[in-house]
mmCIF entry with sequence, helices, sheets and N, C-alpha, C, O atoms, coordinates in Angstrom:
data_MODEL
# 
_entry.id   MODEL 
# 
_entity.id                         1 
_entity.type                       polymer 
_entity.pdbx_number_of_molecules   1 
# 
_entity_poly.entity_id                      1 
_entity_poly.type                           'polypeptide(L)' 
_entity_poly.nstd_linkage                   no 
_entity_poly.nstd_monomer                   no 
_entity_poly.pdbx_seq_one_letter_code       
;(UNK)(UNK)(UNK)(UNK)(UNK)(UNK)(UNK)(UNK)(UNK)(UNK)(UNK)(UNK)(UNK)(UNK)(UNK)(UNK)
(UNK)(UNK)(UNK)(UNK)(UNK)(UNK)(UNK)(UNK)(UNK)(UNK)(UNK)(UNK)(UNK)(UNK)(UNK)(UNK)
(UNK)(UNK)(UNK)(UNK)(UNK)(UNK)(UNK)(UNK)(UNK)(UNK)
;
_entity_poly.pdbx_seq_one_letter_code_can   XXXXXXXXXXXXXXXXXXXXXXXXXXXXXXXXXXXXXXXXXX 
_entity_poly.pdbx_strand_id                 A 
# 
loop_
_entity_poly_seq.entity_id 
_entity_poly_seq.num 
_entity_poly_seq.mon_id 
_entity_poly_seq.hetero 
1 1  UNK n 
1 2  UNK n 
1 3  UNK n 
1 4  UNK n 
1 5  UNK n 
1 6  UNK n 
1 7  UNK n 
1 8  UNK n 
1 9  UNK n 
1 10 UNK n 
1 11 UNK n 
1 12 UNK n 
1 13 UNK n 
1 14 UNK n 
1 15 UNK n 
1 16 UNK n 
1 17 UNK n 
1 18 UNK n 
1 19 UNK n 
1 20 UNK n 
1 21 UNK n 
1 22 UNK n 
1 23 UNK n 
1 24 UNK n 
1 25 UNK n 
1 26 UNK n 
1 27 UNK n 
1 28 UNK n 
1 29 UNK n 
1 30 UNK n 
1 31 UNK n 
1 32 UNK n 
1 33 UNK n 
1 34 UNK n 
1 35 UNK n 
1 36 UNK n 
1 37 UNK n 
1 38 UNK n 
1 39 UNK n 
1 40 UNK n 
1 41 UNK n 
1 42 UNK n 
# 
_struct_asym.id          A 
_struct_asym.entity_id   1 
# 
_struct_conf.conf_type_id            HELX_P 
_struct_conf.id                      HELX_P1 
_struct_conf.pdbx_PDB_helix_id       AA1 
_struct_conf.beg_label_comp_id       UNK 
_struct_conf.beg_label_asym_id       A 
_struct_conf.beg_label_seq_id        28 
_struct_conf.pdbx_beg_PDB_ins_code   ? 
_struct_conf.end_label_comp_id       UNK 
_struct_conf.end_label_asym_id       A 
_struct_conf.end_label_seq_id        32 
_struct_conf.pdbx_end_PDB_ins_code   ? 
_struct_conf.beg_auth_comp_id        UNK 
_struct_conf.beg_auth_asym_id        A 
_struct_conf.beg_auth_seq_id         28 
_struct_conf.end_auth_comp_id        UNK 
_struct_conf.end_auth_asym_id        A 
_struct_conf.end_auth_seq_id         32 
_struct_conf.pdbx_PDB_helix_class    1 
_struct_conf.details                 ? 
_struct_conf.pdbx_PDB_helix_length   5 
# 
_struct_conf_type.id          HELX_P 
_struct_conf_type.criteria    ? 
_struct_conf_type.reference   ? 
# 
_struct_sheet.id               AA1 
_struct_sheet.type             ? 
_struct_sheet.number_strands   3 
_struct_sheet.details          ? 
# 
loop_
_struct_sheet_order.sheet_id 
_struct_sheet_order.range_id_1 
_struct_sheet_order.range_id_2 
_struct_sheet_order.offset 
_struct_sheet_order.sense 
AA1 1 2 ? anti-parallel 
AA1 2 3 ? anti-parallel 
# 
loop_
_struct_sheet_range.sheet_id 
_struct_sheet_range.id 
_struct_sheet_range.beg_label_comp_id 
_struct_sheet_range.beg_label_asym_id 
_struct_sheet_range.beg_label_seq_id 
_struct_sheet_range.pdbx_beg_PDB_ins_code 
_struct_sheet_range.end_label_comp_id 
_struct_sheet_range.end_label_asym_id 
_struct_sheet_range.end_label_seq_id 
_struct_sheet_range.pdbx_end_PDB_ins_code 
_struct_sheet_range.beg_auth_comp_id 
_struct_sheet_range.beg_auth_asym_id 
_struct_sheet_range.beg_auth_seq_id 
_struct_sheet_range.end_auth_comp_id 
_struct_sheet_range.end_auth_asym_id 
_struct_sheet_range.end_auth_seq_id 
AA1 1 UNK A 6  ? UNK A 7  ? UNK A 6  UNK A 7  
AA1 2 UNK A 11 ? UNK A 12 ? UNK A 11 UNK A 12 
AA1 3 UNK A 23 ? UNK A 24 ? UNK A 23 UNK A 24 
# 
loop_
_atom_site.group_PDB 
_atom_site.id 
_atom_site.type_symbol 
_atom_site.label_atom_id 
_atom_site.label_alt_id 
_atom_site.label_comp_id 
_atom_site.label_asym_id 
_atom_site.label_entity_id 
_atom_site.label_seq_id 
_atom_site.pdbx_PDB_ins_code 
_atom_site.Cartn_x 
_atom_site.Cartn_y 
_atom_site.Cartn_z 
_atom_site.occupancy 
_atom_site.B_iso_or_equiv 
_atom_site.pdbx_formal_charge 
_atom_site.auth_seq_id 
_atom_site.auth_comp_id 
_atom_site.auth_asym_id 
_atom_site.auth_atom_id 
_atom_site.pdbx_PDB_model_num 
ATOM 1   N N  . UNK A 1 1  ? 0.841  -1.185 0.000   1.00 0.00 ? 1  UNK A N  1 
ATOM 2   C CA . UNK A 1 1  ? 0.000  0.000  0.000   1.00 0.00 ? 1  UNK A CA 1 
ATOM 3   C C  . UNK A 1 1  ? 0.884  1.245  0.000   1.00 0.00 ? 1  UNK A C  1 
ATOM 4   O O  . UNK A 1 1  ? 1.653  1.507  0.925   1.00 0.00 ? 1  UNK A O  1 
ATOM 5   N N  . UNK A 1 2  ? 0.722  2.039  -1.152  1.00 0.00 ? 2  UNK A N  1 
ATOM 6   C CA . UNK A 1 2  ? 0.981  3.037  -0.839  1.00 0.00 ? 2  UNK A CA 1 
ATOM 7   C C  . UNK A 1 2  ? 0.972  4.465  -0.242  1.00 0.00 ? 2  UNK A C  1 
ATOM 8   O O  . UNK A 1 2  ? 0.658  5.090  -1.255  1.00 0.00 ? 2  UNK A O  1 
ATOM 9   N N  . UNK A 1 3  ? 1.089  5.261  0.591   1.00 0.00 ? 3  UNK A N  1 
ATOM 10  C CA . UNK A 1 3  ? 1.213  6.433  1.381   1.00 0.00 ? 3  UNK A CA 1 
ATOM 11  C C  . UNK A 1 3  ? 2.154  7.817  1.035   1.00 0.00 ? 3  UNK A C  1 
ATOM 12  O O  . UNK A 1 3  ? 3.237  8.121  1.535   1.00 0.00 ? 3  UNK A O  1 
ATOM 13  N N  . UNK A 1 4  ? 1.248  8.650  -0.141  1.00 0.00 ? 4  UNK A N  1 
ATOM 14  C CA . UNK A 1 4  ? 1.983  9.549  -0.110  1.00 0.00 ? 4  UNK A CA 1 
ATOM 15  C C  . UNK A 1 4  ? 1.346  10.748 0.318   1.00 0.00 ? 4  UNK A C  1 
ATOM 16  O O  . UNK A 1 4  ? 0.136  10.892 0.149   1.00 0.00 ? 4  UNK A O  1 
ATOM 17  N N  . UNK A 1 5  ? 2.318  11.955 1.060   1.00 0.00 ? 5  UNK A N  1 
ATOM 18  C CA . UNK A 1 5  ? 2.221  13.360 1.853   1.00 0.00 ? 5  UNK A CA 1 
ATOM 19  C C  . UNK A 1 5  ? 3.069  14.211 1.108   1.00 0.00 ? 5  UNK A C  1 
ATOM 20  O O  . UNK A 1 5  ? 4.136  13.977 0.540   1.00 0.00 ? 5  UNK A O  1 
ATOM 21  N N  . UNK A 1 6  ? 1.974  15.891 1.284   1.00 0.00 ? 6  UNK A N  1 
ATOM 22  C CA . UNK A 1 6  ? 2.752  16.844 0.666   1.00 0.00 ? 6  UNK A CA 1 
ATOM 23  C C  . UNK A 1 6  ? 2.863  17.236 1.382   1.00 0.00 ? 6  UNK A C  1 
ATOM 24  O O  . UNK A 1 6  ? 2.305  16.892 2.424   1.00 0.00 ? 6  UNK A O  1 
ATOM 25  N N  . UNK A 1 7  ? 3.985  18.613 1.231   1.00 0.00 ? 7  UNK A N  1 
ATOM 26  C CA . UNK A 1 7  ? 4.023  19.793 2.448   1.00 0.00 ? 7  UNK A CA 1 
ATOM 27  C C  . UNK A 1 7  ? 3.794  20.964 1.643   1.00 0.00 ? 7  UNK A C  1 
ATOM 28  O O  . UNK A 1 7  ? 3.933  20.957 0.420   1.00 0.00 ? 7  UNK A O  1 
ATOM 29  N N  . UNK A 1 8  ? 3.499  21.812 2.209   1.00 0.00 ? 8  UNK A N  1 
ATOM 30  C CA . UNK A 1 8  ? 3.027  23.147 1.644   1.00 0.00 ? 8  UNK A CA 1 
ATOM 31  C C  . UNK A 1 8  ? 4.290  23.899 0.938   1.00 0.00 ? 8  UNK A C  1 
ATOM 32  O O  . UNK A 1 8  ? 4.257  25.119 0.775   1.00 0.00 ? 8  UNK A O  1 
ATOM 33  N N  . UNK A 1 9  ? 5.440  23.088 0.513   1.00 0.00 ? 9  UNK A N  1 
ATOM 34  C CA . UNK A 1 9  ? 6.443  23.770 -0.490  1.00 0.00 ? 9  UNK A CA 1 
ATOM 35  C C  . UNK A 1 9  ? 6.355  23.318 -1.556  1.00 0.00 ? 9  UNK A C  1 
ATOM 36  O O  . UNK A 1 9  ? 7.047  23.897 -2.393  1.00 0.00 ? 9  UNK A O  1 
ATOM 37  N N  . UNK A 1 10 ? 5.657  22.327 -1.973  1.00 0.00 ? 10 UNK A N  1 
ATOM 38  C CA . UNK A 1 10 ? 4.999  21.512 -2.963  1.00 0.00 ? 10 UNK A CA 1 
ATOM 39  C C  . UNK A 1 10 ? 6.510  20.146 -3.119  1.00 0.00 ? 10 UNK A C  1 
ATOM 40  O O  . UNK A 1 10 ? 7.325  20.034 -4.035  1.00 0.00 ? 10 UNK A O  1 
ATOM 41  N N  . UNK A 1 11 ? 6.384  19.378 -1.929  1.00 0.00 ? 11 UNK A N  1 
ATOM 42  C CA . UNK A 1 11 ? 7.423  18.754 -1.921  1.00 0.00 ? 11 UNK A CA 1 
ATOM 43  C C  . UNK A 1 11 ? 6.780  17.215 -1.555  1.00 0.00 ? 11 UNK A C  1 
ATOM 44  O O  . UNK A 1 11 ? 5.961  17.165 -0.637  1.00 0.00 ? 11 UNK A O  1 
ATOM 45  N N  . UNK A 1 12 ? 7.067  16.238 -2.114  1.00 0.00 ? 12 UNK A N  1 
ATOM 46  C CA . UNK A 1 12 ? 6.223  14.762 -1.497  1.00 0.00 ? 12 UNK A CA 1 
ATOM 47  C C  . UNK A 1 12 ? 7.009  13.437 -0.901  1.00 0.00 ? 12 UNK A C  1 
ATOM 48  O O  . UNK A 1 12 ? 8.215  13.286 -1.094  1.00 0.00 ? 12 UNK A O  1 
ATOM 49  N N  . UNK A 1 13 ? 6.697  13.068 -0.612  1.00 0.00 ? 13 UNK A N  1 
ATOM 50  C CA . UNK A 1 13 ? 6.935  11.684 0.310   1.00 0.00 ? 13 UNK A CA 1 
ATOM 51  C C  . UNK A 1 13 ? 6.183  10.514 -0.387  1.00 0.00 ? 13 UNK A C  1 
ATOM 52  O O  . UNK A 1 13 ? 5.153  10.899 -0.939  1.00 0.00 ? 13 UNK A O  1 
ATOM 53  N N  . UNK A 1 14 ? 6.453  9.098  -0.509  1.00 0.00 ? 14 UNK A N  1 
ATOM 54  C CA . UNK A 1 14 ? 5.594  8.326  -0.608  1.00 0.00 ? 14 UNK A CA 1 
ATOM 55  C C  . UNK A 1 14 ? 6.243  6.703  -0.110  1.00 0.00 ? 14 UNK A C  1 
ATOM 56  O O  . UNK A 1 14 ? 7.142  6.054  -0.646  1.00 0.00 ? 14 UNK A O  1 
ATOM 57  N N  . UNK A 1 15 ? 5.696  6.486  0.686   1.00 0.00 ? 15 UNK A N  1 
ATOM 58  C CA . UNK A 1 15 ? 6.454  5.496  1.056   1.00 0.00 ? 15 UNK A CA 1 
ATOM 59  C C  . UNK A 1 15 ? 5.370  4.056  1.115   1.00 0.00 ? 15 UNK A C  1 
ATOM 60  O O  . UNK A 1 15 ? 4.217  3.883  1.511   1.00 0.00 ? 15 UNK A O  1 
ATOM 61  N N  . UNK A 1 16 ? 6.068  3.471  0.707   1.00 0.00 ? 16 UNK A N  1 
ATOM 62  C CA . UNK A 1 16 ? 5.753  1.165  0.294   1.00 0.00 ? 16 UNK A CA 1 
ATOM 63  C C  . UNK A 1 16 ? 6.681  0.564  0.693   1.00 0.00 ? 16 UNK A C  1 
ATOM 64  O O  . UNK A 1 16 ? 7.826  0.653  0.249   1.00 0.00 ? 16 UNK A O  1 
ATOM 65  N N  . UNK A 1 17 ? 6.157  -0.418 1.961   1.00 0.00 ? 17 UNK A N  1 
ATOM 66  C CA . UNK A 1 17 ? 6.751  -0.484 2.845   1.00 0.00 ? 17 UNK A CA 1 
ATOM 67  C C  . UNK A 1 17 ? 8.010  -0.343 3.669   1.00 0.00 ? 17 UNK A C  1 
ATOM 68  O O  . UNK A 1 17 ? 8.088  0.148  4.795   1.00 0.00 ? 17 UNK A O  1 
ATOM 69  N N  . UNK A 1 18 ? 8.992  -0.855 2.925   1.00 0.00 ? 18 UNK A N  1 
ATOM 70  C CA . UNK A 1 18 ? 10.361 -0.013 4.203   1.00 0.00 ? 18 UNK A CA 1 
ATOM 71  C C  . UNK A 1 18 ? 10.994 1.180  2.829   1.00 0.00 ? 18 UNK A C  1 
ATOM 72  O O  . UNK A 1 18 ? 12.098 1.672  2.593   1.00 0.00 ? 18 UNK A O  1 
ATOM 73  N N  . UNK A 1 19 ? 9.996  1.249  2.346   1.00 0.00 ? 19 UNK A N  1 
ATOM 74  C CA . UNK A 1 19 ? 11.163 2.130  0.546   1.00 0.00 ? 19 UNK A CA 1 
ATOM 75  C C  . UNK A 1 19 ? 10.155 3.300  0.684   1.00 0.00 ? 19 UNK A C  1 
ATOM 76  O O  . UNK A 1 19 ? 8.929  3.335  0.795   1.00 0.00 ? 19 UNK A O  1 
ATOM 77  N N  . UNK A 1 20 ? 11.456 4.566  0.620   1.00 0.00 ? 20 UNK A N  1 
ATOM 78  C CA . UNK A 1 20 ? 10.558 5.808  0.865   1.00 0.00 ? 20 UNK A CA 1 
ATOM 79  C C  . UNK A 1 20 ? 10.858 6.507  -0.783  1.00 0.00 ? 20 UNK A C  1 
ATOM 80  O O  . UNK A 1 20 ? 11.986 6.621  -1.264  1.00 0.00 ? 20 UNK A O  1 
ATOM 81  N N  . UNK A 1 21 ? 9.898  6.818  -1.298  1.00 0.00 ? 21 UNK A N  1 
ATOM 82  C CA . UNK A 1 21 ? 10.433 7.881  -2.339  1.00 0.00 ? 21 UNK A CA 1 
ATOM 83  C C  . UNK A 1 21 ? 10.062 9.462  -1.992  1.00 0.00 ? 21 UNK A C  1 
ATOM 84  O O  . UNK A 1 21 ? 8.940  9.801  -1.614  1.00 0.00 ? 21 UNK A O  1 
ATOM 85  N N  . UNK A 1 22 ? 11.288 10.474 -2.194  1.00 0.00 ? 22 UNK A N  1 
ATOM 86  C CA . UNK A 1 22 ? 11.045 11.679 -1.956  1.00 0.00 ? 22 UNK A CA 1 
ATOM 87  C C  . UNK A 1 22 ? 11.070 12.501 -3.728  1.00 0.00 ? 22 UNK A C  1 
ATOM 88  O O  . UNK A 1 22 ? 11.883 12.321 -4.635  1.00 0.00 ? 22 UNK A O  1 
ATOM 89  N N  . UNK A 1 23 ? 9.715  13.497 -3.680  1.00 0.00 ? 23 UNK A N  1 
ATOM 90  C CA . UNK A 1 23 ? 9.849  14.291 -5.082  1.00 0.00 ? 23 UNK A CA 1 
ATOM 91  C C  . UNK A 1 23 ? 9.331  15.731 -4.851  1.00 0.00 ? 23 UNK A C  1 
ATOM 92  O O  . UNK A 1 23 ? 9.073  16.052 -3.691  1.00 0.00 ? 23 UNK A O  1 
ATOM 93  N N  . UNK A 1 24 ? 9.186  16.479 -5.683  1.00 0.00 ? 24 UNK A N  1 
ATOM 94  C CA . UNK A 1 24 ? 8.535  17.924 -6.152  1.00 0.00 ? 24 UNK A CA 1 
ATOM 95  C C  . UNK A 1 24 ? 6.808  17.276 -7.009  1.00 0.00 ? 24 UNK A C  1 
ATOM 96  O O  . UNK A 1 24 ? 6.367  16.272 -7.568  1.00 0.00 ? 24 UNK A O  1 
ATOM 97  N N  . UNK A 1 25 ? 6.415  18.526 -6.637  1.00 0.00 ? 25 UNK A N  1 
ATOM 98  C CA . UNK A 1 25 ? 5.245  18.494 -7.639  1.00 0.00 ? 25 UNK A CA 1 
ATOM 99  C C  . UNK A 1 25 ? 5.204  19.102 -8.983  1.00 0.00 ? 25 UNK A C  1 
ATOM 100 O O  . UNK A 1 25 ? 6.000  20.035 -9.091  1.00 0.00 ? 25 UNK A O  1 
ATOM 101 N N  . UNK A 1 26 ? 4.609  18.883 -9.889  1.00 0.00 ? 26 UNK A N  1 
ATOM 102 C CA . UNK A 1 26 ? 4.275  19.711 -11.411 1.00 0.00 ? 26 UNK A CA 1 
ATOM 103 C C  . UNK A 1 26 ? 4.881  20.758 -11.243 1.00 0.00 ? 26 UNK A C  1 
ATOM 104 O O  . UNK A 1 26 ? 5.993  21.102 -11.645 1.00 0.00 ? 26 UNK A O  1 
ATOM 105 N N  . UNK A 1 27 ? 3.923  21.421 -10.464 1.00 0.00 ? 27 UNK A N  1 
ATOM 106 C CA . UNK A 1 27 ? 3.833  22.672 -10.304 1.00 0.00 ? 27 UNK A CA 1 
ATOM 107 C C  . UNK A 1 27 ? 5.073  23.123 -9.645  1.00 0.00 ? 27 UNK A C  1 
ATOM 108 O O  . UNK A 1 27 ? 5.490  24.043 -10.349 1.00 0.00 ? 27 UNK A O  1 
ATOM 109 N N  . UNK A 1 28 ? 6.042  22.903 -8.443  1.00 0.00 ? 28 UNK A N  1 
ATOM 110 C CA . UNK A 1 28 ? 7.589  23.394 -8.508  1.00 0.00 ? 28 UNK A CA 1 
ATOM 111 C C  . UNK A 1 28 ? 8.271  23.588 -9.565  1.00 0.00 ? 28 UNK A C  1 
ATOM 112 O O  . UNK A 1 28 ? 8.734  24.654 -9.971  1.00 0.00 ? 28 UNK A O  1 
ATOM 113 N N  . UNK A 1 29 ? 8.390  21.813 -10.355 1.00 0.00 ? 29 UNK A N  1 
ATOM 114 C CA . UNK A 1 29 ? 8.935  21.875 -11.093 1.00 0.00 ? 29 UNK A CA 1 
ATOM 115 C C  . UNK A 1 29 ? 9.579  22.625 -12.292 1.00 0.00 ? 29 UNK A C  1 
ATOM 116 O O  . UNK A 1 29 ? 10.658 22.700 -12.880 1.00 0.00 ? 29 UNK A O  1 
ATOM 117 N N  . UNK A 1 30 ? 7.523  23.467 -12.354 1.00 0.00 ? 30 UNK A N  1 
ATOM 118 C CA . UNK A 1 30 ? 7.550  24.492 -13.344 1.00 0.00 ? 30 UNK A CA 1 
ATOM 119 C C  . UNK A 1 30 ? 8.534  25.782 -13.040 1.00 0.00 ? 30 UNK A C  1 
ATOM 120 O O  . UNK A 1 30 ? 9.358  26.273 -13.811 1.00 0.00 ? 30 UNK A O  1 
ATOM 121 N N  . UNK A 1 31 ? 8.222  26.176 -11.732 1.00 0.00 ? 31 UNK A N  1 
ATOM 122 C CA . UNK A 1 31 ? 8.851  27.089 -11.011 1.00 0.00 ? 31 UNK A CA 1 
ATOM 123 C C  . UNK A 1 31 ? 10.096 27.337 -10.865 1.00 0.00 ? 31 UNK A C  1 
ATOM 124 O O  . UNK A 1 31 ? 10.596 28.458 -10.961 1.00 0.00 ? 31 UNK A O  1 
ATOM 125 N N  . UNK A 1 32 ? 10.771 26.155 -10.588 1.00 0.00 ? 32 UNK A N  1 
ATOM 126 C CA . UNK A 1 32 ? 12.256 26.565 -10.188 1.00 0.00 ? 32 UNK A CA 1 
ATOM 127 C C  . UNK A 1 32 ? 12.729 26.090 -11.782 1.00 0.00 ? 32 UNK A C  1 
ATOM 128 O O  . UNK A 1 32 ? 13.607 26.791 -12.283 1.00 0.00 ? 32 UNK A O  1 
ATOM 129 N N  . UNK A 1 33 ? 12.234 25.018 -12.554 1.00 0.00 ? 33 UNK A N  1 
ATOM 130 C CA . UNK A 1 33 ? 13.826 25.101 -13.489 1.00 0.00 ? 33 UNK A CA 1 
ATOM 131 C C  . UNK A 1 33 ? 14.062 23.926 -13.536 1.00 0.00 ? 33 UNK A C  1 
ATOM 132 O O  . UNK A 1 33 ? 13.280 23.002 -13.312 1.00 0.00 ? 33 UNK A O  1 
ATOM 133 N N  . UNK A 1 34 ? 15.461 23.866 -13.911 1.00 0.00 ? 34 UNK A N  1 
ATOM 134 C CA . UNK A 1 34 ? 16.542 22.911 -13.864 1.00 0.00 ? 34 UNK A CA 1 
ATOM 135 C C  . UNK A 1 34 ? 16.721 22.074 -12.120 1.00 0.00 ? 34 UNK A C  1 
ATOM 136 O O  . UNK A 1 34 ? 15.560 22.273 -11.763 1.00 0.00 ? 34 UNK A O  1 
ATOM 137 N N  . UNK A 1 35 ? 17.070 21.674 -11.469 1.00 0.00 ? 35 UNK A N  1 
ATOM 138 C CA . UNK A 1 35 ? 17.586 21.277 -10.089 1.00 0.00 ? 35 UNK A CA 1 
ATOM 139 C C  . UNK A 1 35 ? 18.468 20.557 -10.224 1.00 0.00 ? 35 UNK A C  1 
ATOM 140 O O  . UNK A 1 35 ? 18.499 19.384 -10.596 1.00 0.00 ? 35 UNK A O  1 
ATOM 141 N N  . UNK A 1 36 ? 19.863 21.800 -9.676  1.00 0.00 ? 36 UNK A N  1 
ATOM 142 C CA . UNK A 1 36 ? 20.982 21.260 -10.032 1.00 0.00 ? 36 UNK A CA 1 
ATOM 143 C C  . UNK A 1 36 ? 21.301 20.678 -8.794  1.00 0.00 ? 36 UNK A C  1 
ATOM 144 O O  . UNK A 1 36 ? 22.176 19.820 -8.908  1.00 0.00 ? 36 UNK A O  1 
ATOM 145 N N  . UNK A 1 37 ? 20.745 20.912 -7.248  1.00 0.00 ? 37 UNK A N  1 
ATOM 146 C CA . UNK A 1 37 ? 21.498 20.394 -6.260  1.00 0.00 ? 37 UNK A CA 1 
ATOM 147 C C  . UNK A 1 37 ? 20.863 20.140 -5.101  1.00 0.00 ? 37 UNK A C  1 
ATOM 148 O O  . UNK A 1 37 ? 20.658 21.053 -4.302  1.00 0.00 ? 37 UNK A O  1 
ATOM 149 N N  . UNK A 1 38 ? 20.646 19.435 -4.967  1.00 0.00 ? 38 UNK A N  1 
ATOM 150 C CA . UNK A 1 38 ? 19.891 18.626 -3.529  1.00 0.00 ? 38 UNK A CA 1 
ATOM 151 C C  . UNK A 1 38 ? 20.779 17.820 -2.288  1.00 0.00 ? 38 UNK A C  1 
ATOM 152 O O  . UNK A 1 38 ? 21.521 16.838 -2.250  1.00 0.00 ? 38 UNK A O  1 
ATOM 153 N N  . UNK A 1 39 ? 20.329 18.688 -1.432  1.00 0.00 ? 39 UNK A N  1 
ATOM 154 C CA . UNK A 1 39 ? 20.890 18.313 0.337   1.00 0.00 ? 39 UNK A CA 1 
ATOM 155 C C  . UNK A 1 39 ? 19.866 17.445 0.864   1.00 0.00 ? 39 UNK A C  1 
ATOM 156 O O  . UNK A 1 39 ? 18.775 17.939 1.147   1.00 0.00 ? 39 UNK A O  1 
ATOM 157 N N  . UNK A 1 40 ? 20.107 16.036 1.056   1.00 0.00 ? 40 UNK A N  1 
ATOM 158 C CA . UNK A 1 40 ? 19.524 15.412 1.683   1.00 0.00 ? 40 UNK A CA 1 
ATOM 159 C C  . UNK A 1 40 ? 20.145 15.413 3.083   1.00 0.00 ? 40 UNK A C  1 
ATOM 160 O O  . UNK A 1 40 ? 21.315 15.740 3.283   1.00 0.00 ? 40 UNK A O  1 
ATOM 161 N N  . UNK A 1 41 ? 19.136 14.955 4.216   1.00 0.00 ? 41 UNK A N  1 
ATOM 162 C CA . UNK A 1 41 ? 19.722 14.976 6.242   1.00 0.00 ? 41 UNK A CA 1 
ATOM 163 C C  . UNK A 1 41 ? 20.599 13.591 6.093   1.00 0.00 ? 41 UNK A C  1 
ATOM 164 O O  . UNK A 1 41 ? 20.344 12.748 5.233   1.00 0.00 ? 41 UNK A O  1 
ATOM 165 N N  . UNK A 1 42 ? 21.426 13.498 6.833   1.00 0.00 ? 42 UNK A N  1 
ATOM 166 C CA . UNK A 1 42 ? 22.221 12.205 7.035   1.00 0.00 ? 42 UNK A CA 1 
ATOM 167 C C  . UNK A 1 42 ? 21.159 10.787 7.921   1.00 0.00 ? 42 UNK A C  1 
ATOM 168 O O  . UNK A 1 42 ? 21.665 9.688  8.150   1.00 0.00 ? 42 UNK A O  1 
# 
């Protein structure tokens, strides 16, 4: 089953069972561009 959450930066989560996927929505996407660089937390 899947479980996905946004947050109000238009940013998502979706996680099946121990596997999380993290993304943007459409609509960021449109916004920012290119994404040259992403900081994930340790």
């Amino acid at each position: 089953m899947s479980n996905t959450k946004y947050s109000e930066d238009h940013e998502w989560i979706s996680v099946e069972g121990d596997v999380a996927t993290i993304g943007i929505t459409n609509h960021a996407q449109e916004q920012l561009g290119d994404v040259v660089f992403v900081e994930l937390p340790d």
